[in-house]
GUTISE-615075 format. One record per residue (C-alpha): residue number from 1; residue in one letter; x, y, z. Coordinates in steps of 0.05 Angstrom, whole numbers, m for minus. Example, Ala and Ser with C-alpha at 12.3 -4.5 7.8 and 13.67 -1.06 7.14 Angstrom:
// residues 2
1, A, 246, m90, 156
2, S, 273, m21, 143
This chain:
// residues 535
1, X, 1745, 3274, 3757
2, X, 1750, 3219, 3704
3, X, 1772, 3159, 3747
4, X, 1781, 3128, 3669
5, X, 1839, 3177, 3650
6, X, 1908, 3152, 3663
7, X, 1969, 3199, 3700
8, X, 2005, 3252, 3653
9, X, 2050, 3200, 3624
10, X, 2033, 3135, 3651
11, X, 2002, 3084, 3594
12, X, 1974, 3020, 3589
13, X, 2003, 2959, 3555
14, X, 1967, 2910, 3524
15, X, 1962, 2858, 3461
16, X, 2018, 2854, 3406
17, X, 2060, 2901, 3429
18, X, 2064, 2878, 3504
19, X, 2079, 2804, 3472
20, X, 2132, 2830, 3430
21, X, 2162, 2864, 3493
22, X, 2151, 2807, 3537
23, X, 2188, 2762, 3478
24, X, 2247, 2807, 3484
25, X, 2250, 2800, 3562
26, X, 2254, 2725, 3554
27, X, 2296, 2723, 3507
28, X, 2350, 2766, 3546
29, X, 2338, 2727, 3612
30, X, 2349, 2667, 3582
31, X, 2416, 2684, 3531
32, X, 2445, 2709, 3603
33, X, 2436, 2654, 3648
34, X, 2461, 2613, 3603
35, X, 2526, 2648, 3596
36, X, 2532, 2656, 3679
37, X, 2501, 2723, 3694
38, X, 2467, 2726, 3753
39, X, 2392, 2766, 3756
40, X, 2389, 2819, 3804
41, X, 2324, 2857, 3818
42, X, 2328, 2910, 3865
43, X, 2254, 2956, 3889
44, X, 2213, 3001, 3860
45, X, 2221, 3049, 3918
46, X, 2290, 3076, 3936
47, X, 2316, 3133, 3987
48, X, 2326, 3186, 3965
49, X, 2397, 3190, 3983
50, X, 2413, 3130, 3938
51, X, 2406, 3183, 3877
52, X, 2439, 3250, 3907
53, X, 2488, 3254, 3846
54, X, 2414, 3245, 3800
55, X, 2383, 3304, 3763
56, X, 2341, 3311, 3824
57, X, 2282, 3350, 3775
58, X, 2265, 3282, 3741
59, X, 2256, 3249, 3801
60, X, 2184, 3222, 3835
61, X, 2186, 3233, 3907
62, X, 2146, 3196, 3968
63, X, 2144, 3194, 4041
64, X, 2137, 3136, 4086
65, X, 2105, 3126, 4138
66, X, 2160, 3154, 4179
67, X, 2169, 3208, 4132
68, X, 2234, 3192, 4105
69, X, 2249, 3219, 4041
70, X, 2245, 3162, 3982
71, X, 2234, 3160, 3906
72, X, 2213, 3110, 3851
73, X, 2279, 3090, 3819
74, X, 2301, 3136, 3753
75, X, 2351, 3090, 3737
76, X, 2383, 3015, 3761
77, X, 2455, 3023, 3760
78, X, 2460, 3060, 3819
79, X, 2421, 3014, 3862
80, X, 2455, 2955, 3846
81, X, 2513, 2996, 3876
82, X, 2470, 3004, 3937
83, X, 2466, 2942, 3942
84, X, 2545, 2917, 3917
85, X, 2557, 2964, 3979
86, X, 2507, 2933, 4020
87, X, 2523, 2865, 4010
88, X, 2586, 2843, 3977
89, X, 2659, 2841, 3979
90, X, 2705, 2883, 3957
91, X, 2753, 2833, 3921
92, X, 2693, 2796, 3893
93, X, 2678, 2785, 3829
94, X, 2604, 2775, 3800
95, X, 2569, 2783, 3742
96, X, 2506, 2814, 3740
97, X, 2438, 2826, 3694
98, X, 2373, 2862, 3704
99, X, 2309, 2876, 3675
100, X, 2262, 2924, 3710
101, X, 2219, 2992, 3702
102, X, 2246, 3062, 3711
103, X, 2202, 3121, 3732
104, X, 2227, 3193, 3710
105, X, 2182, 3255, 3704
106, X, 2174, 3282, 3640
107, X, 2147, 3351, 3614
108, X, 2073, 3368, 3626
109, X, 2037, 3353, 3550
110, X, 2104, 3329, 3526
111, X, 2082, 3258, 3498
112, X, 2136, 3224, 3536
113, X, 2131, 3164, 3574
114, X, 2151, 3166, 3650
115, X, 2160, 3097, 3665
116, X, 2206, 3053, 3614
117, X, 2238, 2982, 3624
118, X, 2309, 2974, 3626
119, X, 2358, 2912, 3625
120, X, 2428, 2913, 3624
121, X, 2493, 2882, 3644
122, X, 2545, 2893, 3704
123, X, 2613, 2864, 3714
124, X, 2637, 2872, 3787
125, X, 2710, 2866, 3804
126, X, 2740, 2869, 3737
127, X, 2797, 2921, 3733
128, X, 2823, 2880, 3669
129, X, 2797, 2903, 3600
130, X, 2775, 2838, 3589
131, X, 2714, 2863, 3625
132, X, 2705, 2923, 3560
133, X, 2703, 2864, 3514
134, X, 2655, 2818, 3547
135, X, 2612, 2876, 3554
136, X, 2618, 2894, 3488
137, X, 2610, 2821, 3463
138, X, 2553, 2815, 3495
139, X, 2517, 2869, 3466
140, X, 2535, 2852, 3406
141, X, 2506, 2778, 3411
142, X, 2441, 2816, 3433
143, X, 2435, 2858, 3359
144, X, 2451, 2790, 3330
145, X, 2392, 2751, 3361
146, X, 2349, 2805, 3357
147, X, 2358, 2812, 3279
148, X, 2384, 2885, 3277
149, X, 2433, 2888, 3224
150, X, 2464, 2957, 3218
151, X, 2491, 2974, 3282
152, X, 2553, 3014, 3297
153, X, 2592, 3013, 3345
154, X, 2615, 3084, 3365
155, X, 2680, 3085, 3419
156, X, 2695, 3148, 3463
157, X, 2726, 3153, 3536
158, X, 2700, 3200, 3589
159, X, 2782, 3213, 3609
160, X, 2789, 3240, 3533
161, X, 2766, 3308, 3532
162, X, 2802, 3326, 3600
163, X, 2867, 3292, 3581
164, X, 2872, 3335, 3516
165, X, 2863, 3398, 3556
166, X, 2906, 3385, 3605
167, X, 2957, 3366, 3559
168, X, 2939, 3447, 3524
169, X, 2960, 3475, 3596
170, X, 2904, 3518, 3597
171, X, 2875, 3559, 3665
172, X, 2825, 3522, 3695
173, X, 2760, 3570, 3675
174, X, 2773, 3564, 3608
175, X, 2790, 3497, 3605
176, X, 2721, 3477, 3622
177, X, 2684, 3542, 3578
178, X, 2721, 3488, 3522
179, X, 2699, 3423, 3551
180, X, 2633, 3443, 3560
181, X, 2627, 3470, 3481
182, X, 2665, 3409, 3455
183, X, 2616, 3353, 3494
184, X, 2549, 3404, 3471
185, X, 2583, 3406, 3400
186, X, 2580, 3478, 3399
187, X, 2619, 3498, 3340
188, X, 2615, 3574, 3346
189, X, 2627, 3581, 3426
190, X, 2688, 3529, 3410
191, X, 2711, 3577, 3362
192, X, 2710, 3640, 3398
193, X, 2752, 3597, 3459
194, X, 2795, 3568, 3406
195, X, 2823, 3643, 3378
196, X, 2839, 3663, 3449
197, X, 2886, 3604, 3454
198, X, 2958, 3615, 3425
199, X, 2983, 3554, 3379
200, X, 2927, 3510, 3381
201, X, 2941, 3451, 3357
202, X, 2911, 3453, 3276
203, X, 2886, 3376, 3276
204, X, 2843, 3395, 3336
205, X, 2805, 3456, 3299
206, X, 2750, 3424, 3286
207, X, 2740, 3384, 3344
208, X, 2663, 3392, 3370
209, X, 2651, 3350, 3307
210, X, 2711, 3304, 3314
211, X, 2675, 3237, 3307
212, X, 2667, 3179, 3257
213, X, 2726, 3184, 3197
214, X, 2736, 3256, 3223
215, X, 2754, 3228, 3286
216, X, 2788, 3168, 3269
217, X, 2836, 3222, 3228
218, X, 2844, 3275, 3285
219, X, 2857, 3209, 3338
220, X, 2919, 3186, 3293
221, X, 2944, 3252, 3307
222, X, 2942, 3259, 3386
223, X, 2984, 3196, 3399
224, X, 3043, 3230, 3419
225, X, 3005, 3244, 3486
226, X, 3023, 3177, 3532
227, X, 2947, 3177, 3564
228, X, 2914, 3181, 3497
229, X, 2955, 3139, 3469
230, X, 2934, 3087, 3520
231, X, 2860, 3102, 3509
232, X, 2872, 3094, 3432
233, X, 2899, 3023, 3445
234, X, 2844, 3000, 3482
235, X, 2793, 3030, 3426
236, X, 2847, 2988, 3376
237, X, 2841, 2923, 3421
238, X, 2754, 2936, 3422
239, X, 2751, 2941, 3346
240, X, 2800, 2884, 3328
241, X, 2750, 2849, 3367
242, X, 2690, 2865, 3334
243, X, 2731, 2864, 3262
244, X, 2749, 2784, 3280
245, X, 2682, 2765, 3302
246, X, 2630, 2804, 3282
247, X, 2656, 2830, 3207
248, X, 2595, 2863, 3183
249, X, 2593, 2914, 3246
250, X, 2626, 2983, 3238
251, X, 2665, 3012, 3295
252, X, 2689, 3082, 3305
253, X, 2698, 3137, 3350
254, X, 2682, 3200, 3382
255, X, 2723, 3250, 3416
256, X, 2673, 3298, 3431
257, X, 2627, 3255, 3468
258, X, 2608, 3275, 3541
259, X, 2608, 3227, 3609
260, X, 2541, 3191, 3605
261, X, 2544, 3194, 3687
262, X, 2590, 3233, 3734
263, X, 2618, 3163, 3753
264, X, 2649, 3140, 3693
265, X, 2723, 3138, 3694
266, X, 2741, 3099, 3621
267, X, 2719, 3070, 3550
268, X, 2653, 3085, 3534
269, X, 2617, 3044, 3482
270, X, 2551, 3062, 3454
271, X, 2509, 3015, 3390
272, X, 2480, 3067, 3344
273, X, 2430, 3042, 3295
274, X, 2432, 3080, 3234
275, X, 2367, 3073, 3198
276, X, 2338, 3086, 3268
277, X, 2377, 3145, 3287
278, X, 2385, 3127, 3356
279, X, 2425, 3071, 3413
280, X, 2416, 2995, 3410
281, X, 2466, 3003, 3472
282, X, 2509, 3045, 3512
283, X, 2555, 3033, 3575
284, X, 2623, 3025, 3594
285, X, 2676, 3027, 3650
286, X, 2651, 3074, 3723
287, X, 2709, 3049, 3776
288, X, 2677, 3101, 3817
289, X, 2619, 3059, 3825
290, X, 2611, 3054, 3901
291, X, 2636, 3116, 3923
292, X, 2560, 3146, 3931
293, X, 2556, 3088, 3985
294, X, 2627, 3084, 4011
295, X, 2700, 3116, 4015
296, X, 2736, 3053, 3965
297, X, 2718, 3054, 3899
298, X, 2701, 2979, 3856
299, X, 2721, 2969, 3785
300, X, 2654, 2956, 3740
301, X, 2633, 2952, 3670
302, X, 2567, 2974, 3654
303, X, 2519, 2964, 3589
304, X, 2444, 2977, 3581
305, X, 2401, 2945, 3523
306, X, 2351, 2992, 3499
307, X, 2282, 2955, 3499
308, X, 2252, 3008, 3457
309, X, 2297, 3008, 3398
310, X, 2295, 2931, 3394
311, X, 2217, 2951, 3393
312, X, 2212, 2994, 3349
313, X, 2256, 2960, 3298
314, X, 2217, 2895, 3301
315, X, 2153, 2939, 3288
316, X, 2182, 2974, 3230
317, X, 2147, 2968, 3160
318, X, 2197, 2946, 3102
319, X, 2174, 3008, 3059
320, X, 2211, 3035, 3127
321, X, 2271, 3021, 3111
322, X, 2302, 3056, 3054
323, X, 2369, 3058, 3037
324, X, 2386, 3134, 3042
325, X, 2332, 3182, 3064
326, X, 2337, 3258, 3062
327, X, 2361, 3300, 3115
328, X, 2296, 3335, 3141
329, X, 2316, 3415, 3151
330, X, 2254, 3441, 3195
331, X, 2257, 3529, 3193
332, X, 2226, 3577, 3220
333, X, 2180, 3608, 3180
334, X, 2184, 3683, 3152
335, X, 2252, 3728, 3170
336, X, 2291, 3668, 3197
337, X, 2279, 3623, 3129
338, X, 2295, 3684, 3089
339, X, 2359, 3701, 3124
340, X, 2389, 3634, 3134
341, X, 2371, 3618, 3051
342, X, 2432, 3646, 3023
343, X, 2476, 3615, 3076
344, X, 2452, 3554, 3072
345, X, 2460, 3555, 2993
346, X, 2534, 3584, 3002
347, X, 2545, 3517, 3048
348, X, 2533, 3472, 2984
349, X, 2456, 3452, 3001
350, X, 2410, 3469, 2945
351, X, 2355, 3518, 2960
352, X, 2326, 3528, 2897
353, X, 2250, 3506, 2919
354, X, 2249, 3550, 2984
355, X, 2254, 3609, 2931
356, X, 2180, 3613, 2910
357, X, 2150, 3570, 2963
358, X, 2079, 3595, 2945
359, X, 2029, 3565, 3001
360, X, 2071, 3495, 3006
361, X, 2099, 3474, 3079
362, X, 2144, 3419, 3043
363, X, 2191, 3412, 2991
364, X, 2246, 3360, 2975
365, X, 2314, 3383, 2947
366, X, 2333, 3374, 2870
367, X, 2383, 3330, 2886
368, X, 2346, 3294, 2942
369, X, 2392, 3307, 2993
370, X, 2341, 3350, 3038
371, X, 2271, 3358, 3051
372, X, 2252, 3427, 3084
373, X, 2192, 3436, 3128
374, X, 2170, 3504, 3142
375, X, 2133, 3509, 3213
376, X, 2122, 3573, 3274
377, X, 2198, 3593, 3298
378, X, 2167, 3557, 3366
379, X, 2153, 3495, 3327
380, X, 2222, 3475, 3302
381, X, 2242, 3446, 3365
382, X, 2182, 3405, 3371
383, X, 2199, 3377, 3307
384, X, 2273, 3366, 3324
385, X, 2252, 3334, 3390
386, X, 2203, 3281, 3363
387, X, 2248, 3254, 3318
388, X, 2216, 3291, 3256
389, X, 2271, 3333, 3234
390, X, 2349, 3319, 3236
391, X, 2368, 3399, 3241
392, X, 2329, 3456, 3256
393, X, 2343, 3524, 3248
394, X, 2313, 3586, 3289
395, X, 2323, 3646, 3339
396, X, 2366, 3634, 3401
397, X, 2301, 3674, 3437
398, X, 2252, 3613, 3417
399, X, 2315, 3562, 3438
400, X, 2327, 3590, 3502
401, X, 2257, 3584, 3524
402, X, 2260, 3511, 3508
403, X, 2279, 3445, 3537
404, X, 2348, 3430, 3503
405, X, 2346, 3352, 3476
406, X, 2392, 3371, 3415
407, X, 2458, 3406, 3398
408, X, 2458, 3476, 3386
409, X, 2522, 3473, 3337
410, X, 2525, 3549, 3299
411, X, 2506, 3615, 3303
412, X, 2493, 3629, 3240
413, X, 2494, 3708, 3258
414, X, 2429, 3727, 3222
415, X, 2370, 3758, 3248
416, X, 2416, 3795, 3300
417, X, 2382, 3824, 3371
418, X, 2389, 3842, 3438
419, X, 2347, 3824, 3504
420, X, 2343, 3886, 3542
421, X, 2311, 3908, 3604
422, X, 2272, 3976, 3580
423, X, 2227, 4017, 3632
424, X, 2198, 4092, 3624
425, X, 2248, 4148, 3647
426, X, 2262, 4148, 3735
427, X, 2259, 4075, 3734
428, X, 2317, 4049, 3772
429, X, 2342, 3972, 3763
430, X, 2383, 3974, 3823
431, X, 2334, 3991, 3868
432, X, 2319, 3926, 3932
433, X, 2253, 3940, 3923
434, X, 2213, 3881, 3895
435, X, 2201, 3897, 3820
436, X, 2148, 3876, 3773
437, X, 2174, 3852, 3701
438, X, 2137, 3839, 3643
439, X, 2172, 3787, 3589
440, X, 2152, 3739, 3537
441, X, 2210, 3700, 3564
442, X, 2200, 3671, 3630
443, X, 2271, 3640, 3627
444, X, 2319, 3682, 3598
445, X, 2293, 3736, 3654
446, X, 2292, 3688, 3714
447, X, 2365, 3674, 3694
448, X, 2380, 3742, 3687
449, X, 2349, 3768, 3758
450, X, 2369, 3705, 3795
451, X, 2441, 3726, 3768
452, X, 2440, 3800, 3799
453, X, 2404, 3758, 3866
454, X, 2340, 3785, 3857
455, X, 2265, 3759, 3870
456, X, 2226, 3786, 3826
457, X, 2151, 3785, 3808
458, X, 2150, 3758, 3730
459, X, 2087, 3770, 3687
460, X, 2086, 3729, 3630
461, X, 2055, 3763, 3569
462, X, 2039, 3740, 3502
463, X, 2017, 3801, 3468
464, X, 2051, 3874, 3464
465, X, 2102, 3874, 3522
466, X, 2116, 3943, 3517
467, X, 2040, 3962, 3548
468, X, 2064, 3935, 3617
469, X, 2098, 3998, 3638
470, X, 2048, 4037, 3608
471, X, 1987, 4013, 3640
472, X, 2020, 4000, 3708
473, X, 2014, 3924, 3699
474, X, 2096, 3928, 3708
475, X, 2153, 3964, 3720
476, X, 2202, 3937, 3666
477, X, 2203, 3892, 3612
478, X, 2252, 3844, 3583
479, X, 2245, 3841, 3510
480, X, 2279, 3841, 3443
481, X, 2304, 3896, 3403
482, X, 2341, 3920, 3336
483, X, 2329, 3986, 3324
484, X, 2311, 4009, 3392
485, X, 2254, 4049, 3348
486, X, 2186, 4005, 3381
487, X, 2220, 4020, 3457
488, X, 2233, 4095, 3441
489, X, 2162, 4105, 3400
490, X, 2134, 4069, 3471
491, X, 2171, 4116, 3516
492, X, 2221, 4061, 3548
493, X, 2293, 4070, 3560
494, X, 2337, 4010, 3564
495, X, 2372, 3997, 3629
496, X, 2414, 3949, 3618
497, X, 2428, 3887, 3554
498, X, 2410, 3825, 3574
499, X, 2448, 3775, 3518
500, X, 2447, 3774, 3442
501, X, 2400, 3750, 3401
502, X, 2409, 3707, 3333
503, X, 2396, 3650, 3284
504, X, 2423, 3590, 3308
505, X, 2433, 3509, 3279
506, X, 2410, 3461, 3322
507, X, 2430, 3377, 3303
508, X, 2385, 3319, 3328
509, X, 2448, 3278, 3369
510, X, 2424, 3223, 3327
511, X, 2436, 3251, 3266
512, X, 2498, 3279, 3275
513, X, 2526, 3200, 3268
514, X, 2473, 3185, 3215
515, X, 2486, 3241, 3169
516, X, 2554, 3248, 3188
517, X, 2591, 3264, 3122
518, X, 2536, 3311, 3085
519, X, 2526, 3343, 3152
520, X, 2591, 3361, 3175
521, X, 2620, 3381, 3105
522, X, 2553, 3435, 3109
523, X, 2573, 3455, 3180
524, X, 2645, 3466, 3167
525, X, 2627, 3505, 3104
526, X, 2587, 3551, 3140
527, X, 2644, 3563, 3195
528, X, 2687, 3587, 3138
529, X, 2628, 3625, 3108
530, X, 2615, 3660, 3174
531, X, 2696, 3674, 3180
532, X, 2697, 3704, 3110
533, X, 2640, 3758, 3133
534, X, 2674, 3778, 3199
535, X, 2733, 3803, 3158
């Protein structure tokens, strides 16, 4: 073993980069004493029971040396609660900052970092909306000293989404089939939902992509409704702030945007920096603080400064920053390219290059709107997830086999298939016996079995499936098929369809805000495309 070699993750910091970082910690700690915050720093090791309502898979574990269950802290908010809880009042009244490390597991060979710093901002006690704009102010003073000039802010509320529905009067399970496809901007899934809903309100039809001017149009539209109207006021009251004091900042909204954490109850306010493509900031009001710790709930206001974007701003080169860069389009190569072409050059995007593409991976749009990368269908995400491309378009197959850091916005209904479980004749899928299964797709059939409440045995398989059953290596496969014609040449029946199969759009988040205009014009156009061929 290689006592050199550092953990899966882990890194070392050293020289320019550490100073730059370190700069940025002083600078913070001493802007916020100076305007009364008070520096909390809470340890590295928690218990466990601090983050129950945490995505317990991104967690590091330990024992100590009593064996109780603890964990290296994923995130601060949560125990400065612990410690609110702990140690405080409830009519008190404090302001709070801190700077520390996180620790989250990441992906095996992913190239992600597991332990980051955070700092942020917490105001205790505050159930006025002064405590929104303080917050807000603050964070804006921040992008101010640290030079970044083109930061948005973007205004959403997690009480939006449910308040809308509510208002709709719609049964509970379907209610949340739409909540869930508006927050994951799902445009098809909202679409099939939206047809099965009698008078739905027309200035909510396109809501998955109801942010920015979009937004701002569709939120003029819902203030007949007495809670949204409230919410819109306090948006109005957040950007006539920002308008009087900080003129050159942009504010809008989104009404598609999900609950950052289960505890928010209010305005959410995030700092997107364009030419970045990603948050400066992000926070807002979680009354339900406390109630991991304790019955009563305490009125907060929460914002954390992302270290990294002020980092990686600083380090940018000025050839960097360009005025209007093309939307990267990153395809599969081979059938899903070819089908998705003509679509895509319906939609208004011009294509013209992909046409003869001859041995070239690259190619920039005529008009300079686009640049298209051609890579492996299991490559797109890759490129999507590093911040490469700003939409990617592939199978649902390679997507579902994927970690999901993006929004899977349209099925673009090419490339149609089913998943299938397919055995030789006699085979019998009800059986309790413990099966054998074959698959290329490790997830879509542990879904599927753990569904029926089975345990099976799962072979993963990168070659010819279909030789599983035939060599005795299994006793089913899950797999994809068109025709049927490979599974009957084979000798295999199918038993029973898993899911479809298609092409799908998937959107960087980011992107979404930064190409907001170009990319939702494309996106609607391609709705109404896809409508036109179903008739």
């Amino acid at each position: 073993m290689n006592d050199k070699v550092l953990a899966a993750g882990s890194r070392d910091e050293f020289g320019e980069k550490l100073q730059q970082k370190q700069k940025i910690s002083q600078m913070i700690t001493t802007i916020l004493n100076d305007t009364d915050f008070t520096p909390i720093n809470t340890p590295l090791i928690e218990r466990e029971s601090t983050f129950d309502k945490y995505q317990n898979k991104n967690v590091f574990r330990l024992f100590d040396q009593v064996g109780e269950n603890l964990v290296l802290r994923p995130d601060l908010t949560l125990p400065i609660a612990r410690f609110l809880s702990a140690n405080r009042q409830q009519n008190s009244m404090s302001r709070l900052y801190y700077i520390g490390d996180v620790f989250r597991r990441t992906d095996s060979l992913s190239g992600d970092y597991n332990q980051e710093t955070q700092a942020g901002i917490e105001l205790i006690g505050d159930q006025s909306f002064e405590a929104e704009i303080q917050a807000l102010d603050t964070m804006l003073k921040f992008a101010q000293e640290f030079g970044i000039v083109d930061v948005q802010v973007v205004l959403s509320d997690a009480r939006f989404i449910d308040v809308v529905l509510e208002n709709l009067q719609l049964d509970q399970d379907l209610r949340q089939r739409m909540k869930q496809a508006i927050e994951q901007k799902n445009v098809s899934v909202f679409e099939e939902l939206r047809a099965t809903i009698p008078d739905f309100p027309e200035g909510l039809a396109g809501w998955p992509l109801a942010f920015g001017e979009d937004g701002e149009t569709v939120m003029w539209q819902l203030q007949e409704i007495p809670a949204v109207n409230d919410i819109i006021n306090d948006w109005l009251k957040l950007a006539e702030y920002t308008h009087k004091h900080y003129p050159a900042v942009a504010v809008t909204v989104d009404l598609a945007a999900a609950s950052p954490q289960p505890y928010y109850t209010g305005t959410i306010i995030r700092g997107f920096v364009p030419s970045l493509g990603r948050y400066l900031f992000s926070g807002g009001r979680y009354d339900r603080l406390l109630e991991n710790f304790q019955n009563k709930s305490l009125p907060a206001v929460g914002m954390g400064l992302n270290i990294e974007t002020i980092l990686a701003d600083w380090r940018r080169k000025p050839e960097e920053m360009k005025p209007q860069e093309p939307i990267v389009m990153v395809l599969g190569k081979g059938r899903v390219e070819k089908d998705a072409r003509p679509l895509l050059k319906a939609a208004g995007i011009d294509t013209s290059l992909l046409e003869n593409p001859a041995r070239k991976l690259i190619f920039d749009s005529t008009d300079g709107k686009y640049r298209f990368i051609l890579v492996k269908p299991s490559d797109v995400v890759k490129y999507l997830d590093r911040g490469i491309g700003d939409v990617g378009i592939v199978g649902s197959d390679t997507i579902a086999e994927q970690v999901q850091n993006h929004y899977d916005v349209l099925n673009l209904q090419t490339g149609k298939a089913e998943f299938v479980v397919a055995a030789p004749e006699g085979f019998n899928l009800d059986t309790p016996t413990r099966k054998r299964i074959a698959t290329k797709y490790p997830k879509i059939a542990t879904e599927y079995f753990s569904n029926r409440g089975e345990d099976v045995e799962l072979i993963k398989l990168e070659g010819s499936v279909e030789l599983g059953p035939l060599t005795g290596l299994s006793d089913a496969i899950i797999d994809i098929t068109q025709t049927g014609n490979t599974l009957r040449e084979n000798h295999l029946q199918v038993y029973d369809a898993v899911g479809p199969v298609a092409t799908h759009m998937l959107v960087r988040a980011g992107a979404l805000l930064r190409f907001q205009l170009e990319l939702t014009k494309v996106i609607n156009n391609l709705v109404n495309i896809l409508k036109e061929e179903e008739q």
